[in-house]
Structures are given as structure tokens and as C-alpha cells.
C-alpha positions in Angstrom: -117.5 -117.3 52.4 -113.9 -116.9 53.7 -113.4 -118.3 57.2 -117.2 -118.6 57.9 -119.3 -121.4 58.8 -123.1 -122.1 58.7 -124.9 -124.2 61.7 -128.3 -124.6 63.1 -128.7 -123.2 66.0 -130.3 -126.0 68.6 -129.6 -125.0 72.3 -128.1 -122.2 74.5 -127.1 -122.5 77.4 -124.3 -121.6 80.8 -121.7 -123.3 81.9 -120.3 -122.5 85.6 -116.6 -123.7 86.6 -114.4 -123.8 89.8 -115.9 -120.7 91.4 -119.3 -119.0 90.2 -117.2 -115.8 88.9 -116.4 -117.9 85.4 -119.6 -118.4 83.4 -119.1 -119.3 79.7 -121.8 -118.2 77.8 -122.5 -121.3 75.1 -124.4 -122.8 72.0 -124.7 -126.4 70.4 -125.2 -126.5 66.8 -125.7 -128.3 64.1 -123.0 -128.0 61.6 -123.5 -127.3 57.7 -120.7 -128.1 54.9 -120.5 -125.2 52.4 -120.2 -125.5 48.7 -117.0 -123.6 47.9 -118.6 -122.9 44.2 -121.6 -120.4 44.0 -124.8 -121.7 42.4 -124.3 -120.4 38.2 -128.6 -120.3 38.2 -129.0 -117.9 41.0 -125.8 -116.9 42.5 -126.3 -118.0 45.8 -124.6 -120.6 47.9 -125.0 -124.0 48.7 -125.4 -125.6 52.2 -125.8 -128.9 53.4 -126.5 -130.7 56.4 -123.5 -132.8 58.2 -123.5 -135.3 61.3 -121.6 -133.1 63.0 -122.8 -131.2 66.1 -120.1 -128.9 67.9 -120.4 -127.0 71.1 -119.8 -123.3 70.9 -119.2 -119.7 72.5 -121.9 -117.3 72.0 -119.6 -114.9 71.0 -118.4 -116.2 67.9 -121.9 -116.1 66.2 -121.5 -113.4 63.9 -125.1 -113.2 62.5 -128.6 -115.1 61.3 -128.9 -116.4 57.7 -132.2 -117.0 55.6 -131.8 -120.3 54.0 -134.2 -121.4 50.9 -134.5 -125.3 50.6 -133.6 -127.2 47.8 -136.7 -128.7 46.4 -136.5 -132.1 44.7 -138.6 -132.4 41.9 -142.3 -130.8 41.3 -144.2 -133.0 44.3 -145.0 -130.3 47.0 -148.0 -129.8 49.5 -149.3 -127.1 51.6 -147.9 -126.9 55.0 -150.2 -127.4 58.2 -150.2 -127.3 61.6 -148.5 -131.2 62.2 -145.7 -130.2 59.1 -141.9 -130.4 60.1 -140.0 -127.9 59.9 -138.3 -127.2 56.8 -134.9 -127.4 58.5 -136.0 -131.2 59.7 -137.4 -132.0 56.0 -135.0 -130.7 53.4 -131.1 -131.5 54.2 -129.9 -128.4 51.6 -130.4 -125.1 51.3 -129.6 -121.9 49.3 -127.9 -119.5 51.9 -129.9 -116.0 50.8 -127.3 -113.1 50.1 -129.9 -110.9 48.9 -131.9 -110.6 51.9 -130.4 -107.2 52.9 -127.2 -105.1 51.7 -125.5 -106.2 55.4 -125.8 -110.2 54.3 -124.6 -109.5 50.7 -121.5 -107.5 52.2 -120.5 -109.7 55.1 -121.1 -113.0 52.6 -119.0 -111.6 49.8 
């Protein structure tokens, strides 16, 4: 996880200065804070939310993770139509290397 970051994607969106010629193609995201350390029970890492929201280019977004919430304890429930998202229930997740041989490459 070298010189990566993790964020939730919330909002794109243009920005147009001075003359219409310069448009800056943007996102604002919610930031996560990576566990240096991989997880020793399934080799995965760990993310967690911050309070930090940045502002960023479109550009820079290399790629799309699966993230597996950490579940607390053995209370769970089936989801229905009026459940929050996970993202907006749990505040960390396991970021999924294994997904596809592209995500275990680009993560390692």
C-alpha cells in the first residue's frame, strides 16, 4: 500500500475559472486511514474512517476497491429496503486484495 490512499467517493463535479477554456475535472471524498500492518487472520488490510474530507482531481483516482466491514460481535440482521448503507453503518473495513489478480497486483 505504498503511496496509496483509500476514500469514499461522495461527489463529482466541474469547476470553471477565469475563461471557460480551463475546466478542472473534480471529486470530494471521504478520507480512510490505512493500517500499515496486514491483518495475520486473513491477509488483508485494514481501513478506517477519518473526519477528513479532501477535494480532489479526477485524475488521480487510480481504481475502485471492494471493502468487507468489520463486524462487531455475533448481533447481525437482514438488510431491508430502509437499511443504511454499510459504508454509513460500519466505520472499518477489510480492503479485498483478492477480488481479481489486477487488485492483488496494484495493492502489493
Amino acid at each position: 500500500m505504498y503511496n496509496k490512499r483509500v476514500a469514499r467517493l461522495l461527489l463529482l463535479f466541474s469547476l470553471v475559472t477565469g475563461n471557460e477554456d480551463e475546466t478542472h475535472q473534480l471529486a470530494f471524498v471521504e478520507m480512510f486511514g490505512i493500517s500499515p500492518f496486514m491483518d495475520p487472520n486473513n491477509g488483508m488490510y485494514r481501513v478506517k474512517k477519518s473526519s477528513s474530507f479532501e477535494v480532489v482531481e479526477i485524475e488521480t483516482i487510480e481504481q475502485g476497491v471492494h471493502l468487507i466491514p468489520v463486524y462487531k460481535g455475533t448481533s447481525t440482521q437482514m438488510a431491508s429496503s430502509t437499511s443504511k448503507p454499510a459504508l454509513d453503518t460500519f466505520s472499518e473495513f477489510c480492503l479485498n486484495n483478492q477480488v481479481n489478480l489486477h487488485k492483488y497486483n496494484s495493492i502489493y
